[in-house]
Backbone as JSON, one array per atom type, in Angstrom:
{
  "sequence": "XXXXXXXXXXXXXXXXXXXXXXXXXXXXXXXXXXXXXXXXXXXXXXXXXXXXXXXXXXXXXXXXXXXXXXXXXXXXXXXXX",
  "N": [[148.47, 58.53, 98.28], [148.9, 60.18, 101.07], [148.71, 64.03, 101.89], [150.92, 65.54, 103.46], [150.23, 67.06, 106.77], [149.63, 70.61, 106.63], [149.74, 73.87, 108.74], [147.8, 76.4, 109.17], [148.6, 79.77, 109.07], [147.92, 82.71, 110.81], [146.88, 84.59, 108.67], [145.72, 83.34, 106.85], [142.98, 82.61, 108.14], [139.55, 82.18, 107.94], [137.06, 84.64, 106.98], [134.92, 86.11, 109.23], [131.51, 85.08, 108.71], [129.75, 87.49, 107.02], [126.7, 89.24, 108.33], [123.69, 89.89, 107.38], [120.85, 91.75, 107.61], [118.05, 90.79, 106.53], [114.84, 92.14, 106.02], [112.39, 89.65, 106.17], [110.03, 88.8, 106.69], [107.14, 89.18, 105.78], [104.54, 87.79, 103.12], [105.38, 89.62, 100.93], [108.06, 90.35, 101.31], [109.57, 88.64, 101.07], [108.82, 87.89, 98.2], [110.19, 90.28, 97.07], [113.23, 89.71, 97.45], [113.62, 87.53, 96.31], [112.42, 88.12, 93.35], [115.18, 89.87, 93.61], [117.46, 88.2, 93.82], [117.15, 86.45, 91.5], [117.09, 88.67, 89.53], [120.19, 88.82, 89.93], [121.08, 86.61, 89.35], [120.14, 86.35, 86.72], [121.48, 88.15, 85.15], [124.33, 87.71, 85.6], [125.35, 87.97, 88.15], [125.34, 86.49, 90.12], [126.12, 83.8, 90.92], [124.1, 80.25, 88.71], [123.52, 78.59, 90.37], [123.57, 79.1, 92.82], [121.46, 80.52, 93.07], [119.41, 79.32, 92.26], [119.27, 77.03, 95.22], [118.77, 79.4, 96.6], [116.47, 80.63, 96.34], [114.99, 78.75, 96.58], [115.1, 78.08, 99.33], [113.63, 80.47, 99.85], [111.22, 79.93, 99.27], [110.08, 77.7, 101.04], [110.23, 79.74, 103.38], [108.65, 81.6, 102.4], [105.94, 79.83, 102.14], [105.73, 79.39, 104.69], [105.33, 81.21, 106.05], [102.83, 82.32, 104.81], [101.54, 80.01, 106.04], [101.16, 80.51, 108.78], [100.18, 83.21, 108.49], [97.64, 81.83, 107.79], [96.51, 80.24, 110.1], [96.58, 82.22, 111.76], [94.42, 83.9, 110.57], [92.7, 81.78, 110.6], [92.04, 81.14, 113.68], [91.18, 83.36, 114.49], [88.56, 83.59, 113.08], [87.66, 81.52, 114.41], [87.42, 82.48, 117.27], [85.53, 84.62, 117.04], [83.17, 83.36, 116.94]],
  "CA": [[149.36, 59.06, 99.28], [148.15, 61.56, 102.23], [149.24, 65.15, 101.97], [151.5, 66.04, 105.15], [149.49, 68.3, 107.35], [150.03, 72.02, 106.86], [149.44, 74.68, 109.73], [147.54, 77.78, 108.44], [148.98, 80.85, 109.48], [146.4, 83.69, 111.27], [146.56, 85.6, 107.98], [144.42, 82.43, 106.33], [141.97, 81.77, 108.74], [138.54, 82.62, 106.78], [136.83, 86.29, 107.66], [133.46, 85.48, 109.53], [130.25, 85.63, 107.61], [128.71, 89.22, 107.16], [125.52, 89.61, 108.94], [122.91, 90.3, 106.44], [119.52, 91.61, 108.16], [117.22, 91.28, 105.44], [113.47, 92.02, 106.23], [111.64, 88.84, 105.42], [108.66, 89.02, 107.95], [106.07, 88.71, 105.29], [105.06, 87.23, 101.77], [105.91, 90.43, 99.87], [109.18, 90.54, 101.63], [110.14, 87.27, 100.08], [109.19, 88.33, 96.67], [111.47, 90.96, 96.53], [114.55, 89.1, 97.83], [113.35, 86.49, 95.32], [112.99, 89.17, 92.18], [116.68, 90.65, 93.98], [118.35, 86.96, 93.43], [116.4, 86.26, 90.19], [117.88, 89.82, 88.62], [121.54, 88.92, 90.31], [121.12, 85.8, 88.38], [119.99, 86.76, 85.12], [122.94, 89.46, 84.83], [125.39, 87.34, 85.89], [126.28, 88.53, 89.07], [125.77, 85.22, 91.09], [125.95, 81.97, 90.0], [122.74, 80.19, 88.58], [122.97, 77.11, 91.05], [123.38, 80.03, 94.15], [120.12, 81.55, 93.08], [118.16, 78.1, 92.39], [119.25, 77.19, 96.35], [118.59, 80.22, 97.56], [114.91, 80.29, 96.12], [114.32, 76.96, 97.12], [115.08, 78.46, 100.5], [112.86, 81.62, 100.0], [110.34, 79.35, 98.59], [109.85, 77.57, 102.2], [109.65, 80.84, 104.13], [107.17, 82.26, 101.88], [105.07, 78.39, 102.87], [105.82, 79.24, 106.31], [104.65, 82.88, 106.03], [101.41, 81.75, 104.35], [100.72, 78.91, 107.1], [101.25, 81.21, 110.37], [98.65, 83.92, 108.51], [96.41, 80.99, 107.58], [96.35, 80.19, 111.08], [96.21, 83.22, 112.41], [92.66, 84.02, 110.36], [91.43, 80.77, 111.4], [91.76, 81.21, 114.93], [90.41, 85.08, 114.7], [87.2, 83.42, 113.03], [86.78, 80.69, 115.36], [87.7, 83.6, 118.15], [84.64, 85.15, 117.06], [81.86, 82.4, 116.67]],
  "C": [[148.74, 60.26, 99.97], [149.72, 62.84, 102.08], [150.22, 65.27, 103.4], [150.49, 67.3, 105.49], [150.31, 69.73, 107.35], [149.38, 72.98, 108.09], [149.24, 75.92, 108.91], [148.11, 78.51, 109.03], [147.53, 81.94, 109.28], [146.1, 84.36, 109.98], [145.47, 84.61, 107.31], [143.42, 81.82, 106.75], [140.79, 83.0, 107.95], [137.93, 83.87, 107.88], [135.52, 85.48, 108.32], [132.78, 86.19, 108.55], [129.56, 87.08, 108.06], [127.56, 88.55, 107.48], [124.4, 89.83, 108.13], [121.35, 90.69, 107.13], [118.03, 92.17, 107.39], [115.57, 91.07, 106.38], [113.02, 90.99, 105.59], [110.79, 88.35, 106.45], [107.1, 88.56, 106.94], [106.16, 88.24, 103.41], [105.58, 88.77, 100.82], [107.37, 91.11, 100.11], [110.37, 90.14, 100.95], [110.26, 87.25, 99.04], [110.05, 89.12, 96.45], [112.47, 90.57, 96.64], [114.45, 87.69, 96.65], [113.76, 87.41, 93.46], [114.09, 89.4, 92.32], [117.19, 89.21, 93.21], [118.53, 86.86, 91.87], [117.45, 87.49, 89.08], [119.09, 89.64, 89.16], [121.95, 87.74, 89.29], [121.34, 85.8, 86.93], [120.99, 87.51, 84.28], [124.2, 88.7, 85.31], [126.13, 87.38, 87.13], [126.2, 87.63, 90.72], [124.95, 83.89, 90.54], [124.92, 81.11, 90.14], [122.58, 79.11, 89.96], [122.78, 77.49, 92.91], [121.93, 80.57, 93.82], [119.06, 80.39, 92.78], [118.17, 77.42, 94.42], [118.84, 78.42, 97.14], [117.0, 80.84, 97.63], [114.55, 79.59, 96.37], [113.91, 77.58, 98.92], [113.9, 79.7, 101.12], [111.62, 81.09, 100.13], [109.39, 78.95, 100.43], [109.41, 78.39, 103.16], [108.85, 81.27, 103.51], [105.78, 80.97, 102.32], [104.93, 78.69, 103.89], [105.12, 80.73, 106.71], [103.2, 82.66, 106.08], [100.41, 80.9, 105.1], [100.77, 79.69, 108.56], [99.9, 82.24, 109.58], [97.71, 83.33, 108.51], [95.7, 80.85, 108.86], [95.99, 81.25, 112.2], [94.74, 83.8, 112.19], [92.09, 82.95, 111.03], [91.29, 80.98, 112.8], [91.12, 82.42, 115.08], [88.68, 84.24, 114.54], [86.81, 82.6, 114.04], [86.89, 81.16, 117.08], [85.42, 83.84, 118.33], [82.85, 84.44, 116.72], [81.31, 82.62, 118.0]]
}
């Protein structure tokens, strides 16, 4: 059987998401927001399967970090041949 539709009222419409403007520009940016999770984890203070997604996620930008410098030396050396 289907629920009857309810109408939220303005007080339950959800808050928007906070803003968060974390520095993550390079790889040692990433490690710390990685260590940060890691120790929010370990202590309890966010749930293990939020801090395995959210490393997974770090994980990628630190790849993506790593392949723009890669690129960036190679083109300097073959700059300078």
């Amino acid at each position: 059987m289907k629920k009857p539709a309810t109408r939220t009222k303005p007080t339950d419409a959800p808050t928007p998401p906070v803003r968060l403007r974390l520095k993550l520009s390079s790889a040692e940016d990433v490690r710390r927001e990685l260590a940060r999770i890691y120790r929010e984890g370990k202590t309890g203070a966010r749930d293990v399967s939020d801090v395995s997604r959210l490393a997974n996620v770090l994980q990628i930008l630190a790849r993506c970090i790593e392949t723009g410098d890669l690129e960036r030396r190679i083109e300097a050396l073959e700059a300078s041949k």
